[in-house]
C-alpha positions as CSV (number, residue, x, y, z in Angstrom):
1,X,-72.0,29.0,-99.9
2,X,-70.4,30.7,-96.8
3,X,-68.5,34.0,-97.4
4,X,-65.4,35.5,-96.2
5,X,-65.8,39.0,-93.9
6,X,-62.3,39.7,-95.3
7,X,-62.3,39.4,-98.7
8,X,-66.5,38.6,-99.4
9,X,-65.7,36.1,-102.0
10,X,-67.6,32.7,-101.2
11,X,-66.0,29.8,-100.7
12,X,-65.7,25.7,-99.9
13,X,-65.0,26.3,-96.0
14,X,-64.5,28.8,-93.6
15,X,-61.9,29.1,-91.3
16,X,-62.1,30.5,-87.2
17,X,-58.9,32.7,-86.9
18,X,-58.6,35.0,-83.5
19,X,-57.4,37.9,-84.3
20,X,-56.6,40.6,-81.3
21,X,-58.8,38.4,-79.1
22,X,-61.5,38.1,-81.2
23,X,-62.6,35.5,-83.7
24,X,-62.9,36.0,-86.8
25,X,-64.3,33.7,-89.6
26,X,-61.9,33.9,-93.0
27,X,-61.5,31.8,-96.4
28,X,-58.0,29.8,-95.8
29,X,-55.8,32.3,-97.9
30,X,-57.3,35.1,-95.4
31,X,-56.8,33.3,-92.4
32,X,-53.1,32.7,-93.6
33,X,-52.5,36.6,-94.1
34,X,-54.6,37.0,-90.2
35,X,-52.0,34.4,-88.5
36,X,-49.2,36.0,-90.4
37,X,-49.7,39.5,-89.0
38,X,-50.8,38.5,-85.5
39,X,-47.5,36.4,-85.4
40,X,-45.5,39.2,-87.1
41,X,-46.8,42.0,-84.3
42,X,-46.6,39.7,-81.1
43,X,-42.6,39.5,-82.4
44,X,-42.7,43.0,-82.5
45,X,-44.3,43.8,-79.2
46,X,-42.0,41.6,-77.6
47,X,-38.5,42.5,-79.1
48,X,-39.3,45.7,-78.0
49,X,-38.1,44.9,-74.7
């Protein structure tokens, strides 16, 4: 069974998430948390203005 590099438990499936330009492979619930805080930090960088 594959592995998650985020959390090393083994799961089903893995998931390909970029994360700062690089891509990473992540168990779904990691790849959620990875999208979340790519999404929340691009809003930051932006409103920063």
């Amino acid at each position: 069974m594959p592995t998650c590099k985020e959390c090393n438990d083994e799961v089903d499936a893995l998931v390909t998430v970029k994360v700062d330009g690089k891509a990473k492979k992540l168990c779904e619930d990691c790849a959620d948390r990875a999208r979340e805080a790519a999404e929340i930090a691009e809003a930051s960088e932006s409103s920063r203005g």
